[in-house]
N, C-alpha and C positions, 0 to 999 in steps of 0.2 A: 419589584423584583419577583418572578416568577420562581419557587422551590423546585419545580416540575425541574423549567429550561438547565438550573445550574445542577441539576442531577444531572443530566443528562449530560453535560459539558462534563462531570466528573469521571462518569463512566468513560469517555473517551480516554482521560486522562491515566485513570487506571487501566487501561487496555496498552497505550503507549507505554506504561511503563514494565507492563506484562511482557509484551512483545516484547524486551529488549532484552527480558528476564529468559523468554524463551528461545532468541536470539544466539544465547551463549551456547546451542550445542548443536547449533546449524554448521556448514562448511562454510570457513572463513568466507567468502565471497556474499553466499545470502547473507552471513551473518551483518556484513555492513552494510546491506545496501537496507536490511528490514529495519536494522538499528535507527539509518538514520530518516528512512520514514519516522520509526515513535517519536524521534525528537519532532519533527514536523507535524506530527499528529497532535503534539502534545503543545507545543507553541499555538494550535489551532482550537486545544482544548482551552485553554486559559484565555487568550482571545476570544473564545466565546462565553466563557464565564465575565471575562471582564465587564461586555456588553449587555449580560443579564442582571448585572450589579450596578455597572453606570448606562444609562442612555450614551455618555458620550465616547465611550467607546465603538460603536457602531462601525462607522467608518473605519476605526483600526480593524475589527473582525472581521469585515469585505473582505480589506485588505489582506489578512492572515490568508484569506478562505481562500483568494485566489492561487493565491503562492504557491499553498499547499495543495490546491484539487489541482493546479499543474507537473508538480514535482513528485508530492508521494505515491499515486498513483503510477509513475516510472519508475521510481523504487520500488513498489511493491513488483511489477511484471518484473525487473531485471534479479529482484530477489526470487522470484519463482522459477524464473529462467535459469539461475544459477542454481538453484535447487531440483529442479526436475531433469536437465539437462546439462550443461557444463557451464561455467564460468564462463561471462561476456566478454568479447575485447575490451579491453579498458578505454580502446580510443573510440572504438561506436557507445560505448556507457559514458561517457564524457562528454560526449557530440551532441546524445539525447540526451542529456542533463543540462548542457548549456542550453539547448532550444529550448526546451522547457523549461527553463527557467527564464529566458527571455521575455517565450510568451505569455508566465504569470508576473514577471515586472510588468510589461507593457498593458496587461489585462488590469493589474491593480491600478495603475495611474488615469488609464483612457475610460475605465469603465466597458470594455470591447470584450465582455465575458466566453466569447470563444475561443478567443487566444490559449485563454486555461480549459478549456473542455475539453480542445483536440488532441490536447495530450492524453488527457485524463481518460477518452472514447478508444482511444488508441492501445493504452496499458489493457485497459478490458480488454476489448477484443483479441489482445495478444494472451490475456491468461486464460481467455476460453478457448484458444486455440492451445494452447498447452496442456491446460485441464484436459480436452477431448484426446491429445496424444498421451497424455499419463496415466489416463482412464483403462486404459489395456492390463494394467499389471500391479495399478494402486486408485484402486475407486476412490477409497475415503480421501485420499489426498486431494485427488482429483477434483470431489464433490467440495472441500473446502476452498478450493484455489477457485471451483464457476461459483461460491457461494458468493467469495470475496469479488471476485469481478460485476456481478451482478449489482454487489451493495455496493461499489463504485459508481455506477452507471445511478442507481434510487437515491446516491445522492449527490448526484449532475443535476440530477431532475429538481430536489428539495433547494438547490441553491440557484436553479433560475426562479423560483418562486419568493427565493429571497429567505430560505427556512434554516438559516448556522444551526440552528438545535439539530433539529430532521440532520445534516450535512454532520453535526457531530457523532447522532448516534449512528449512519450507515456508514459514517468514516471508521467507529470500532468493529463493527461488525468486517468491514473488509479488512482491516488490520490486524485481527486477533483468528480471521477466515484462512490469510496468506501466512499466518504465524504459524498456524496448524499445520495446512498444507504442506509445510516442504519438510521432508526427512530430516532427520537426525545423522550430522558426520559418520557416527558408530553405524549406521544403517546403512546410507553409502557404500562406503566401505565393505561391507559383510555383503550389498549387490554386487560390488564390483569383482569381491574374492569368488561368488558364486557363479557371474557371468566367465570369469574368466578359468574358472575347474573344469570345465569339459578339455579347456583347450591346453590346460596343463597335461591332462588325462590322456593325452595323445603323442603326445612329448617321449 
């Protein structure tokens, strides 16, 4: 047993349970979709702790690894998405939930580790596009939402190499990245009384 590996499973572990901590004063909508990445983050944390404490767990933390690098990764963009912008349909957030979910069953059973990646390349690339529109009027947000997309992407990479540690610790870093990133309800809110004062003002 590596002390290094299961720190580092720990740290994930406390980052899910942060985010969910930090969760509570999002808008209802991120507020679910980040929540239930930690739980997925955090089933990925233990999964990988299991496997730094028995050898025979391995193949359950493949297993976890895929699931989760197809799924959380979609929670995290649709909770950015809800957060920087508006609430998703529920029936394209269900749509992209099911496929992605699809694709990390069928990745965990076949071993066809793409299935989980394209989801997971897709949620990036959708929150550097967000981040680069959020960037006009909220930098820091911005800067944590390409932090978090980015350590998505480093740890696509850590897990074709076969690396659950690496995959746990850039998995907190983009979960506690997209935790940060999205405003606070109360913030919101004081945007939205602020965007809409000129136009009271004319009234």
């Amino acid at each position: 047993m590596n002390p290094g590996d299961l720190a580092f499973a720990l740290v994930l572990a406390l980052s899910a349970l942060l985010a969910v901590l930090v969760a509570k004063r999002l808008r209802p909508a991120a507020r679910a979709y980040l929540s239930f990445a930690g739980v997925l983050y955090l089933a990925l944390a233990l999964a990988v702790a299991s496997a730094t404490v028995a050898t025979g767990f391995a193949a359950v933390a493949s297993s976890v690894a895929l699931l989760a690098c197809a799924l959380a990764p979609v929670l995290l963009a649709l909770a950015t998405f809800a957060g920087f912008e508006h609430p998703p349909s529920p029936f394209v957030a269900a749509g992209v939930l099911v496929l992605s979910l699809i694709g990390g069953v069928v990745a965990s059973a076949s071993g066809f580790i793409a299935l989980s990646f394209a989801p997971l390349a897709a949620s990036a690339f959708a929150m550097l596009a967000l981040s680069a529109r959020r960037s006009k009027h909220d930098r820091r947000g911005a800067l944590y939402a390409a932090v978090a997309a980015l350590a998505l992407l480093a740890g696509a990479s850590a897990m074709l190499a076969n690396g659950h540690v690496a995959l746990a610790l850039f998995s907190a870093v983009s979960l506690l990245g997209a935790a940060l990133a999205l405003p606070s309800h109360a913030r919101v809110a004081h945007e939205r009384d602020r965007d809409l004062s000129p136009v009271r003002g004319k009234r």
